[in-house]
N, C-alpha and C positions, 0 to 999 in steps of 0.2 A: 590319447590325444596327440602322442610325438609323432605317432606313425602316420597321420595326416597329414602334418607340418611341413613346409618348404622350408628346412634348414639349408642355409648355402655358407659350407665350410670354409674357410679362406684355403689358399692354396699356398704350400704346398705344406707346410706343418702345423698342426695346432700346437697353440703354443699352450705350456702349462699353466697353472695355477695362479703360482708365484710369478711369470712375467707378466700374465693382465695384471695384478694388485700393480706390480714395479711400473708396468705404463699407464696406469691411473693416476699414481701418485707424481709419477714424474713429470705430467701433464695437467690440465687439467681433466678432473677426473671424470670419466662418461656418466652423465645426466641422462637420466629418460628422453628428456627432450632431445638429448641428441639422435637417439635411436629413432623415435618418433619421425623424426626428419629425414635423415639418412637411409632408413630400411622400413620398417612399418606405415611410412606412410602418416601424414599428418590430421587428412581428413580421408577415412574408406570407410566402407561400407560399416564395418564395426562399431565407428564411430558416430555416423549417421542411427544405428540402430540405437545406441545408447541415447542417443536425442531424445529419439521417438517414442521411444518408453518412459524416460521421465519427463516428456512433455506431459503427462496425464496427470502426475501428481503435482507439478508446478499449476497444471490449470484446477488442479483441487483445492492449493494452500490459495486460491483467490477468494474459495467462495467463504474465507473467514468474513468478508467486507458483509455480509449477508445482512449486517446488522443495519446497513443502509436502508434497507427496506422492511426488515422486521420492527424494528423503533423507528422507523420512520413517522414525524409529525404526521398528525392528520387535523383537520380542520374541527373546530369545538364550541362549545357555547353554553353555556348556563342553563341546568334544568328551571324548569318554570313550573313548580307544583301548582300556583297557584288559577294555573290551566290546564290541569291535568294527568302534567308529566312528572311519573313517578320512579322514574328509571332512565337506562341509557339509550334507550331502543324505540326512540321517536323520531317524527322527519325533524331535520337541520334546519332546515329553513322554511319556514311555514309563513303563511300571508302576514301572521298577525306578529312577526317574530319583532321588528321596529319599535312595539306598541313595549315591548318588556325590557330591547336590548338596546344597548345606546350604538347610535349608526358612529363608522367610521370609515375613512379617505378608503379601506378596501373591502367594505363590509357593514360587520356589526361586531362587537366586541365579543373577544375569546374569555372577557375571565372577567366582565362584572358582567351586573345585569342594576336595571332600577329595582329600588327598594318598594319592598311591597304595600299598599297604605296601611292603616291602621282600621280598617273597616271592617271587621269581621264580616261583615254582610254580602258581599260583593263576594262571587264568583265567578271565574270563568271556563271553558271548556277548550278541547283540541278544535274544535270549529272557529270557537270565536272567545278572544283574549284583548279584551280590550284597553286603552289607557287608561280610565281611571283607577284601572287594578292597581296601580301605579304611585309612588310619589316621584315623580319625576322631578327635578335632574336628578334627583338622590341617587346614587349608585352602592349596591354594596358588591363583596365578593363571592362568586357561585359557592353554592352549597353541594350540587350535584352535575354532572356536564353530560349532554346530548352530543351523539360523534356522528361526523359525516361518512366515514367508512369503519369495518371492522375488522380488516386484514392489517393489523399492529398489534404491537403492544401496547400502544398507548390507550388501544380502545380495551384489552382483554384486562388490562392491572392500572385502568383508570387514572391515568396520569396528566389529563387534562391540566393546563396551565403550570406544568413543573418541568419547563425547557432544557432547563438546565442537569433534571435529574435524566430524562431520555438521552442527552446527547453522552453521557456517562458511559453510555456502553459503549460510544466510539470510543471517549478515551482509554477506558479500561481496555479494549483491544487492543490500542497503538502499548498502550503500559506492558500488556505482556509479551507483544514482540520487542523489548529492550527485557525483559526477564528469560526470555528463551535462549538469549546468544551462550553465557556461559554451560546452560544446560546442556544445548544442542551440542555446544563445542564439546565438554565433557565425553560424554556419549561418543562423539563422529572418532574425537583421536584416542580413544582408549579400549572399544567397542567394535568399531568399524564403521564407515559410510553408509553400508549397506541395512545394517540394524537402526544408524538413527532415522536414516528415511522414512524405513517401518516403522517403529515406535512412534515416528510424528504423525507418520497417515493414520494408523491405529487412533491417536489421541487425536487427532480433529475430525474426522469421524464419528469417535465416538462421544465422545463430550458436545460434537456440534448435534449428535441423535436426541441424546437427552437433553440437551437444551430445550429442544421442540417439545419437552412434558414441564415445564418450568411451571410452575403451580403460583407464582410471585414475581413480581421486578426482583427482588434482592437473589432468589433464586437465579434469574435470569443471567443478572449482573457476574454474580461468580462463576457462571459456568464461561460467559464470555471472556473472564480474564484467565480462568484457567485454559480454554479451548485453543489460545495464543499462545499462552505461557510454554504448554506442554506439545501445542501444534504446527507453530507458527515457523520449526525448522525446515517445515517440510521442503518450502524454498531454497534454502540455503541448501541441506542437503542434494536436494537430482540438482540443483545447480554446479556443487561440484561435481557429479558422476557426468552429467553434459561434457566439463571442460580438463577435469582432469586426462584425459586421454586425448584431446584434440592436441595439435602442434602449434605454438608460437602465431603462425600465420593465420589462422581460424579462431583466436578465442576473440577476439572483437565481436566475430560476425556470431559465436558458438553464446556468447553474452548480450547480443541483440536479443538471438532468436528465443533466450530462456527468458528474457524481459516482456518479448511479444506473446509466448505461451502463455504470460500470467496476463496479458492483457486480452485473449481470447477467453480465459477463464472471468475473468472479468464477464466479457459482452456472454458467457454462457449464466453469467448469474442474473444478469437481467434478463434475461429472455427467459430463463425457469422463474426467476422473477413475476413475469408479466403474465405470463401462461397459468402459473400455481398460486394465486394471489394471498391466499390466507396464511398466512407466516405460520402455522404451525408445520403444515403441510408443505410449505416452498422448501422450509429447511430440511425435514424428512427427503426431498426429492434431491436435492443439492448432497446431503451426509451419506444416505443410503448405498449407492454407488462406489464413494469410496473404501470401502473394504474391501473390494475386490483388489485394490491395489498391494494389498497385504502379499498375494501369492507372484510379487514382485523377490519375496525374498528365496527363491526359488530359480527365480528369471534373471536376475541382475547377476554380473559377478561382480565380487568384489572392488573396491576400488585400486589397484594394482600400484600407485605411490601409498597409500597408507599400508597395503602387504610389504612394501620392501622398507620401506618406514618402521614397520614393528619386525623385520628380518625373518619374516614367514616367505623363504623363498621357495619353497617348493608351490604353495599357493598363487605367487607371483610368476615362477616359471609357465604353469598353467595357463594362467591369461592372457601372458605374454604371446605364448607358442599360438592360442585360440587368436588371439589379434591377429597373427600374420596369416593363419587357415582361412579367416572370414575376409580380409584384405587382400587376400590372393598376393602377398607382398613374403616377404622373409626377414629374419634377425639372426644375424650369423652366433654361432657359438662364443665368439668372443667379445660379441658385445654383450652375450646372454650372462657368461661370466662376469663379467667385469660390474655389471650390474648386481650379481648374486651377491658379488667379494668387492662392498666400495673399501676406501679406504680410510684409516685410522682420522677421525676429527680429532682436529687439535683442537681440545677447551678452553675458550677465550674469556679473557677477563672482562668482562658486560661493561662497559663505561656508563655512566651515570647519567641518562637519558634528562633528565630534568634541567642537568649542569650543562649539558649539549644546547639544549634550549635556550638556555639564557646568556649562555656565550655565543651566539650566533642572532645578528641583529636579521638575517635573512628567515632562520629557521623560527623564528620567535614571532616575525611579523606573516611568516604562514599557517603559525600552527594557530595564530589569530584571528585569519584569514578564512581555513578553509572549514572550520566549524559553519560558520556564517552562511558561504553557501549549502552546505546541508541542508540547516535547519532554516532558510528560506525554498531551498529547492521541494523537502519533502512537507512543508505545510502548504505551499505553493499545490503541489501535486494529489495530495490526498483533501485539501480542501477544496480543487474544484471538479473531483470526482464525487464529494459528499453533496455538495450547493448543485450541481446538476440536474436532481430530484428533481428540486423546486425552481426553477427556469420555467416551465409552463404547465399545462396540465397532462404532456407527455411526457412521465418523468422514466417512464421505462426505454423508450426511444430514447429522451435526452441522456443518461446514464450507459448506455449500449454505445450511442454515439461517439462521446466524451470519452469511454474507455478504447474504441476501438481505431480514432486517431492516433491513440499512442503507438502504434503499430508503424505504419510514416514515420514518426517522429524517430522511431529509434532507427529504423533504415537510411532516412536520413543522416543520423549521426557516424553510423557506420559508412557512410559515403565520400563522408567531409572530414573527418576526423585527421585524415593521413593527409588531404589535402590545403587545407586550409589551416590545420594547426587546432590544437587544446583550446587552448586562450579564445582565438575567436569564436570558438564552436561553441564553448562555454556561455562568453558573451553575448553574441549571436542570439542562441536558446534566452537566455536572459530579456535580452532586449524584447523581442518577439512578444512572449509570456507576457512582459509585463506594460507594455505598449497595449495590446492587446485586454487586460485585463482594466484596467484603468480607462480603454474607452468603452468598453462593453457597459461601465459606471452611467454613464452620459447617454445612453443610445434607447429610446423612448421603450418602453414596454410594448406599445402596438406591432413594431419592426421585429416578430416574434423569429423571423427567419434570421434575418441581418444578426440578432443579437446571440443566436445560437453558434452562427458562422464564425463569426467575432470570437467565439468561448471558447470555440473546440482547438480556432487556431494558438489563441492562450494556453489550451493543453499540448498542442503540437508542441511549445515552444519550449515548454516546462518538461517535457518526454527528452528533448533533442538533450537537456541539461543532463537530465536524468542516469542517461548512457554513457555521457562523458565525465562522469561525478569521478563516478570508481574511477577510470584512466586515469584523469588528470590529478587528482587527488594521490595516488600513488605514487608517480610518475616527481612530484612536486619534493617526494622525502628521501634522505640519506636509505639506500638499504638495509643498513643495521637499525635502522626506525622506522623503515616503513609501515610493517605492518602493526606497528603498537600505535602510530600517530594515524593511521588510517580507521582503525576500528576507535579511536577516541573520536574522531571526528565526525564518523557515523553514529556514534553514541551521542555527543552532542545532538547529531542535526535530526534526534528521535524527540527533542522537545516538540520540532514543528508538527513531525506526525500525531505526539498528543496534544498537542492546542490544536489541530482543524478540524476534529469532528464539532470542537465547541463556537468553528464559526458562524452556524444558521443560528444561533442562539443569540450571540454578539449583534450579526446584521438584522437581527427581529427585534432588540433592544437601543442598539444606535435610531432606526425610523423611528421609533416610540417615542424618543428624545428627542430628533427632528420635529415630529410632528406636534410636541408639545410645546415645542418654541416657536413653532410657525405659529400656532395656535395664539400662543401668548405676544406674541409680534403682531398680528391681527386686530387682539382683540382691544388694544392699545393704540391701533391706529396711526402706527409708525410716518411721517412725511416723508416724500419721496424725495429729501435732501438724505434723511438719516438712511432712510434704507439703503442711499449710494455710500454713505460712509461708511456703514456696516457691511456692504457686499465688496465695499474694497481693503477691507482687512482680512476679507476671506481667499487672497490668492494663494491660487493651487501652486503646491511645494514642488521643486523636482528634486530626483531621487540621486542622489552621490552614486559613483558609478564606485565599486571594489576598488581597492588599495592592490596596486600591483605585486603579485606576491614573489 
């Protein structure tokens, strides 16, 4: 490999050993990043290839979301034995369905049915089921449920009417990407980058395979929380091999571009999605592929600050010397040394982060502060990638859609960031999103276009946030805290990721309650004085803009 290399020696002596250590120290001391800038080149071709390769497994840690469409709701209804139906595998909606089920504002009900009379005598058929089968209004609760589709879980392990139990696998997913961080870390700084990548692609591959033979929900459920647990670095990982080698000037746009590869994996899971419909089979199609990514550990080299990090520098010299071969660029001898032989760290006595905190009215009121936006940005974010589905009866379009505005959004961010400042960029996204999402509330169900257009710019808005989280959030803390106050606060803002898979469940529950008070406002016969007094205690809130941090 040296003999390839474009070394360019300084002139006219190389200096020894001991005077790089002495102009390390007496300076400050050369950083990679120096080198990177100076002689290697910040963004070459090297660096581009390193993209390009772990864009494949960043677009494969997406397809963990799968679960949106494998537990995806499906439409349901109360068997009716005593017409025939003795199983799940009847039509949904049959003429005579009214006659059994009690009608409601979008349908017929998902989880009663009328009670059946006490007539022994009477029966009826899949042709014809009529009302006096019936004691009407009586309702009781389904005994057995008929599914509109069978490409779910909910139709294969009979989950009819247990919302709350289906939307579980969303949260168990968000659960175990906050169980993976110490893992992954584990692994990345003791092991190397290059192993934890592997081991995560191995492990959501293969736990996402067998997931697809899940014999039970409870089966299902643990392979989903371990498939996160043990998968879900795989991001984190090619994310630093992306940026660890890029310079200063590029990692803004090097952290766009690994946020848009996961939003291409995204629009690539709907669209295997929409193509493979029967969730055993989508998931086989989405899993299978990734193993190939395994003979990554082959192709990748190392990550070259974790080699000089554990003082494997002949490993480090290696990749170094192949960076300036493939960059057609050079790193002279003395910066190679100086890099080999840093200098002696002086062991500093850690001051007591806690006591930092609370003797500082500034660092107390951020570290207050920037929890908040997290865990609104990421239930924001991942709840209106999960409610997308169910927007219309294109939930494969709506979901492809919805993910692949993120793409804008983050370009956007990287455009404005330097010019218009954090703060507003942050706010800005905020506003947008949430503007946006609050009238999408109001805007009629027939205006199927308008309300879509409306949604996605909500996602636009909630992406722009997204990109600017990490910057600004770091950006905000002492550097002797940074990075503990920065991984706390993305710990926090993992509440939002697990409360949003459970909001189709919440907004299917809020209308039920709606509709039972209109119901009961109705049937009471409310005067149109009280109805103004009542509708004027219902003014809409507006929302306190963030405490300046």
């Amino acid at each position: 490999m040296a003999d390839n290399i474009n070394i360019v020696e300084p002139p006219p002596r190389k200096e020894s050993e001991g005077e790089v250590k002495r102009k390390s120290v007496a300076g400050k001391p050369l950083e990679l990043d120096d080198v990177l800038v100076n002689e290697l080149g910040q963004f070459g071709l090297f660096q581009l290839r390193n993209i390009l390769l772990v864009s494949l497994p960043i677009i494969a840690s997406a397809f963990m979301s799968e679960y949106i469409f494998s537990a995806a709701a499906i439409p349901h209804r109360c068997q009716i034995p005593e017409c025939g139906e003795t199983g799940k595998d009847f039509e949904y909606e049959p003429h005579w369905i009214l006659n059994a089920v009690p009608e409601t504002s979008s349908g017929f009900s998902s989880c009663e049915r009328f009670a059946p009379t006490q007539d022994t005598g009477l029966n009826g058929s899949l042709l014809s089921c009529p009302a006096n089968l019936f004691d009407r209004p009586n309702t009781v609760a389904c005994d057995g449920f008929v599914y509109a589709r069978d490409n779910s879980v909910v139709y294969d392990f009979d989950l009819g009417c247990q919302e709350w139990l289906r939307a579980l696998a969303g949260t168990l997913s968000s659960v175990g990407t906050l169980l993976v961080l110490p893992i992954t870390g584990f692994i990345s700084d003791k092991y190397g980058r290059r192993l934890a990548l592997i081991i995560s692609v191995f492990n959501l591959a293969l736990l996402g395979l067998i997931r697809a033979f899940s014999v039970n929900y409870t089966m299902y459920l643990v392979l989903q929380l371990l498939q996160t647990t043990l998968g879900a670095g795989t991001f984190s990982s090619a994310y630093i091999f992306a940026a660890e080698l890029v310079g200063p000037k590029y990692r803004v746009i090097t952290s766009a571009t690994s946020s848009s590869m996961f939003a291409v994996g995204q629009v690539v899971l709907g669209g295997v999605a929409w193509v493979v419909q029967p969730w055993r089979y989508m998931i086989m199609a989405l899993h299978i592929p990734c193993f190939l990514i395994i003979v990554y550990y082959w192709i990748l080299t190392e990550s070259v600050r974790w080699l000089l990090s554990k003082r494997k520098y002949v490993e480090a010299r290696t990749v170094l010397e192949n960076v300036a071969r493939v960059n057609k660029t050079f790193i002279s001898e003395k910066s190679m040394e100086a890099l080999m032989n840093p200098p002696a760290v002086t062991q500093k006595v850690e001051s007591n982060i806690i006591q930092a905190i609370f003797k500082s009215r500034v660092l107390l009121r951020r570290v207050c502060t920037t929890p908040i936006w997290w865990i609104t940005t990421t239930f924001v974010y991942y709840g209106l990638s999960i409610n997308s589905t169910s927007l219309s009866d294109t939930m494969y379009l709506n979901f492809i859609l919805t993910c692949a505005i993120e793409i804008p959004g983050y370009a956007t961010a990287v455009l404005i960031l330097d010019r218009i400042g954090r703060k507003a960029t942050l706010s800005g996204g905020f506003f947008i999103s949430a503007a946006c999402n609050i009238a999408f509330a109001f805007i009629p169900a027939e205006l199927t276009i308008f309300r879509l257009v409306i949604y996605l710019l909500g996602k636009f808005g909630i992406s722009v946030v997204m990109t600017s989280l990490y910057l600004f959030t770091s950006e905000l803390y002492p550097t002797e805290y940074r990075h503990t106050l920065l991984a706390f606060s993305s710990m926090i803002g993992r509440i939002g990721s697990i409360s949003a898979p459970l909001t189709p469940v919440l907004v299917s529950d809020i209308n039920l309650i709606l509709e039972e008070v209109n119901e009961h406002l109705f049937n009471r016969r409310l005067n149109k004085s009280y109805l103004g007094i009542y509708c004027g205690k219902c003014r809409n809130t507006s929302v306190e803009s963030l405490e300046k941090a």
